[in-house]
C-alpha positions in Angstrom: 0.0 0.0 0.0 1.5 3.3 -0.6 0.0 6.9 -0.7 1.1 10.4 -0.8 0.5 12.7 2.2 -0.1 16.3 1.5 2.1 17.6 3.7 5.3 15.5 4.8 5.9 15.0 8.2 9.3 15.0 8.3 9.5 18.3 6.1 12.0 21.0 7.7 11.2 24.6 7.3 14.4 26.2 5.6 12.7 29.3 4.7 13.8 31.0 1.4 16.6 28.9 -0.6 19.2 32.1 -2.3 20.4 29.2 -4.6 17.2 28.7 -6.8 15.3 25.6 -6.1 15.9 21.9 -6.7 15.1 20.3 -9.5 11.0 19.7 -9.0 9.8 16.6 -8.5 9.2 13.5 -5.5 12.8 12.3 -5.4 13.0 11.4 -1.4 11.5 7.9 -1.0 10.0 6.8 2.6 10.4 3.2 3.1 8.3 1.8 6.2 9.7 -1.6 7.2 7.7 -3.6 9.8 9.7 -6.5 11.7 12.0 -6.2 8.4 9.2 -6.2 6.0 8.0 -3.2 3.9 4.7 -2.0 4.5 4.7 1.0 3.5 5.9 3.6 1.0 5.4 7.4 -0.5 7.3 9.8 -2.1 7.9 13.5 -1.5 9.7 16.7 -2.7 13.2 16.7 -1.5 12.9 21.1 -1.5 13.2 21.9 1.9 14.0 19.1 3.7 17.0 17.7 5.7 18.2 15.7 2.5 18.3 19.2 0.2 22.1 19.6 0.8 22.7 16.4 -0.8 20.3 16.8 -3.6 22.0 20.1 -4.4 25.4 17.8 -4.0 24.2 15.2 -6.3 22.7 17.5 -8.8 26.4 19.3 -9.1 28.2 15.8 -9.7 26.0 15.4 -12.5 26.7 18.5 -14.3 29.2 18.4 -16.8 32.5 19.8 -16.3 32.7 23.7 -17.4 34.2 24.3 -20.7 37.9 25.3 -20.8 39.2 28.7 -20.6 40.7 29.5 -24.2 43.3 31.9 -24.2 43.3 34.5 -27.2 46.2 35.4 -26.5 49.1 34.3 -28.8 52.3 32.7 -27.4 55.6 34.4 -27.8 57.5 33.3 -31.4 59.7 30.0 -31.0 63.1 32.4 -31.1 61.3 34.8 -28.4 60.3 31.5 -26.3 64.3 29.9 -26.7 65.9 33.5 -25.6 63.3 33.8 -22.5 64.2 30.3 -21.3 68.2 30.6 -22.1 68.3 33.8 -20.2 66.8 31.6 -17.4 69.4 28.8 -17.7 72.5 31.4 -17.5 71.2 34.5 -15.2 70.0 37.1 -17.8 70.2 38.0 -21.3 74.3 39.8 -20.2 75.2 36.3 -19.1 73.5 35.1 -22.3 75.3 37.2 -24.6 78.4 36.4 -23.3 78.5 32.8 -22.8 81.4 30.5 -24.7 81.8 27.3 -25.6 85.5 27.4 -24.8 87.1 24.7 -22.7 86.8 25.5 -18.8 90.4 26.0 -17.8 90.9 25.7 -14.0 94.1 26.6 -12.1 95.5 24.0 -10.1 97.2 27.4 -7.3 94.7 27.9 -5.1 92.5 31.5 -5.4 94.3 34.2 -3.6 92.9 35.3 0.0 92.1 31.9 0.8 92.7 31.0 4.6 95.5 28.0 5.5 92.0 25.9 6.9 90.4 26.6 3.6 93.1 26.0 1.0 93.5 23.0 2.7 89.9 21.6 3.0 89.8 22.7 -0.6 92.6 20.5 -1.9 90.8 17.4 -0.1 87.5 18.3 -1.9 88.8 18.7 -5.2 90.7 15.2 -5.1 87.4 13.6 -4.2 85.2 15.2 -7.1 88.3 14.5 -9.4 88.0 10.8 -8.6 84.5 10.6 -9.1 85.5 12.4 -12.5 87.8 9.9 -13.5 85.7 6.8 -12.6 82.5 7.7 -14.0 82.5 11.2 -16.3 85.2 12.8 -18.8 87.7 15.7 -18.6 85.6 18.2 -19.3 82.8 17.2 -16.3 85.8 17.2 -13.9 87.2 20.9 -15.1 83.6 21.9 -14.3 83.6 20.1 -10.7 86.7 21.8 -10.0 85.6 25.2 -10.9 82.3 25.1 -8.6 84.8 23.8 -5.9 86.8 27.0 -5.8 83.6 29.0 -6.5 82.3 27.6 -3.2 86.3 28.2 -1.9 86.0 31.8 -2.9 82.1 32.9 -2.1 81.0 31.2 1.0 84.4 29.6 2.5 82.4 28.8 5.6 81.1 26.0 4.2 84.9 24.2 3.4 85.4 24.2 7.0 82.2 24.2 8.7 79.7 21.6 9.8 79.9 19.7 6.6 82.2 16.8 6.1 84.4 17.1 2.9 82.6 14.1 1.5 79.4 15.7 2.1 80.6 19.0 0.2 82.3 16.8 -2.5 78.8 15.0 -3.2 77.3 18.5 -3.1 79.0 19.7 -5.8 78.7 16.5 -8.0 74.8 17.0 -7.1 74.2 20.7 -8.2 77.2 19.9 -11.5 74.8 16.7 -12.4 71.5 17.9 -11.7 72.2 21.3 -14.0 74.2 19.5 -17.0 71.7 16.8 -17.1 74.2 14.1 -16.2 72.1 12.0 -14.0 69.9 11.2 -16.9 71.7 8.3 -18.4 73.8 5.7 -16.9 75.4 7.5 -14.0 72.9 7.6 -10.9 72.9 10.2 -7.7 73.7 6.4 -5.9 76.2 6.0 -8.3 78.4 9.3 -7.0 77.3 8.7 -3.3 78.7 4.7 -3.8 81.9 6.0 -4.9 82.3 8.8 -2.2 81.1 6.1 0.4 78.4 8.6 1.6 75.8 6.6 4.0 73.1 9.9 2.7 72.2 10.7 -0.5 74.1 13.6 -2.1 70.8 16.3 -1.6 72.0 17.4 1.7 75.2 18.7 0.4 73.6 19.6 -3.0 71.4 22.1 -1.4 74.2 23.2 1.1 76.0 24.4 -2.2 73.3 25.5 -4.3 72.4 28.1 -1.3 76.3 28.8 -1.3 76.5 29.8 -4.7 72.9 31.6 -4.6 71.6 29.4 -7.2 67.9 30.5 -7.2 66.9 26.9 -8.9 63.9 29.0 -10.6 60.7 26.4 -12.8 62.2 26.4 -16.2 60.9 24.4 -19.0 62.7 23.8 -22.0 60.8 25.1 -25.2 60.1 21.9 -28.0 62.7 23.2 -30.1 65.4 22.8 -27.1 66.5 18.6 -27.4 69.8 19.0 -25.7 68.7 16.7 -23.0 66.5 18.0 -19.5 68.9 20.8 -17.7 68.0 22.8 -14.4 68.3 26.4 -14.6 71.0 27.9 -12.3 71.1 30.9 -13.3 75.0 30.3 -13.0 77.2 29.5 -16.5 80.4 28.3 -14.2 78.6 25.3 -13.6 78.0 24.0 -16.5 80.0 21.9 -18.8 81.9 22.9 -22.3 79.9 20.4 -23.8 76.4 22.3 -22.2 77.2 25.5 -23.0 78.3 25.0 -26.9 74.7 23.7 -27.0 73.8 26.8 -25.6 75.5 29.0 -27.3 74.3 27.6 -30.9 70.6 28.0 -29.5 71.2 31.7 -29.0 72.8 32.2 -32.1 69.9 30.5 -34.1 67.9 32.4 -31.9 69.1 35.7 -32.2 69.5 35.3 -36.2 65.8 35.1 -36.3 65.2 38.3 -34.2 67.2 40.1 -36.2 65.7 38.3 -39.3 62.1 39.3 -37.7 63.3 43.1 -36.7 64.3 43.6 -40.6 61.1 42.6 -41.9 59.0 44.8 -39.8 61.4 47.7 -40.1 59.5 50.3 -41.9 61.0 50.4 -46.0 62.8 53.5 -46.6 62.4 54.6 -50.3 65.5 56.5 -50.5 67.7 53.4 -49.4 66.6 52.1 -53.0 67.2 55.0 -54.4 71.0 55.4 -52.8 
């Protein structure tokens, strides 16, 4: 048997709805179950009721997602795109314009200034990172490693002969060298370098002790399509990357910067009398 009552007895009053009302229609269902069997049944409108809120919740599940946001707005050109994110790599478009692909040439005299404690934990670091060099990398990854060694030797000294273990700097600076040359992406693991230094932590702990060190700001920077010299993080700093890296570089900008001036030519207003000349 089942019926409808006029007026539902379980109805709530929740006065005036600011949301609009739910869709019409007898959606709650009473079931009256006697010793476990059903003997009775009706249906009522679910507006103002206890069970509203979950209509409402149901009824917003159901509708379909809202269309994408489409940007009118027209990307940068691909040369525009390559410059932003080179500038990003090496520290600003200055940096950019002078970067080289010549070999990285280290001196093997300690910078001057140093302090006796320094130049000495100094020494110790670079023979680590150069054996790392030699077992797993090539000459020019190891002329790079013993660059950011005296960088670190030169702007924040402290951390030569601080807290820090000479291991743990050595694995730093084989971090923040791999992580921003993309060396880590092929055979040679962060495990790998913290194996051969005998490190019982991974190498992050150092990494980041150098990174702050060097004031590498590690900014989000993602490669444009055109870039397929391999995934590098941005340091903002061109002493630590490799000769290898930075020829890349450097023929990236110069493709790039052809086209600008290719592009600048083009919408240059025409001057008659240059014909005429």
């Amino acid at each position: 048997m089942s019926h409808h009552w006029n007026e539902d007895p379980f109805r709530e009053p929740f006065g005036d709805h600011p949301f609009g009302d739910v869709h019409p229609g007898e959606r709650v269902t009473h079931l009256v179950l006697l010793d476990g069997r059903l003997v009775d049944a009706w249906t009522t409108d679910v507006a103002g009721t206890r069970w509203e809120p979950v209509a409402r919740a149901l009824e917003r599940e159901r509708r379909p997602p809202a269309a994408p946001v489409v940007s009118t707005v027209a990307p940068p050109p691909p040369h525009e795109q390559v410059l932003a994110w080179l500038d990003t790599v090496v520290g600003g478009r200055a940096s950019l314009l002078a970067l080289d692909g010549r070999p990285t040439v280290v001196d093997p005299e300690p910078p001057p200034g140093l302090t006796p404690g320094v130049a000495e934990r100094r020494v110790v670091v670079r023979d680590l990172v150069g054996a790392v060099a030699e077992e797993v990398f090539d000459d020019d990854v190891a002329a790079t490693l013993l660059q950011v060694v005296d960088l670190v030797a030169v702007e924040e000294p402290d951390l030569l002969t601080g807290a820090l273990s000479a291991l743990q700097v050595a694995g730093g600076v084989c971090w923040l060298v791999g992580r921003a040359n993309g060396l880590f992406t092929g055979g040679v693991t962060q495990t790998t370098v913290r194996d051969l230094l005998g490190l019982a932590s991974p190498l992050t702990g150092g990494g980041q002790a150098v990174r702050s060190a060097l004031g590498v700001a590690w900014p989000e920077a993602t490669p444009p399509p055109s870039w397929t010299g391999g995934r590098l993080i941005a340091t903002g700093r061109p002493e630590v990357l490799t000769r290898r890296v930075r020829r890349q570089l450097v023929r990236s900008r110069d493709r790039a910067l052809a086209e600008l001036e290719r592009v600048r030519r083009e919408q240059a207003p025409h001057d008659p009398t240059a014909d005429a000349a």
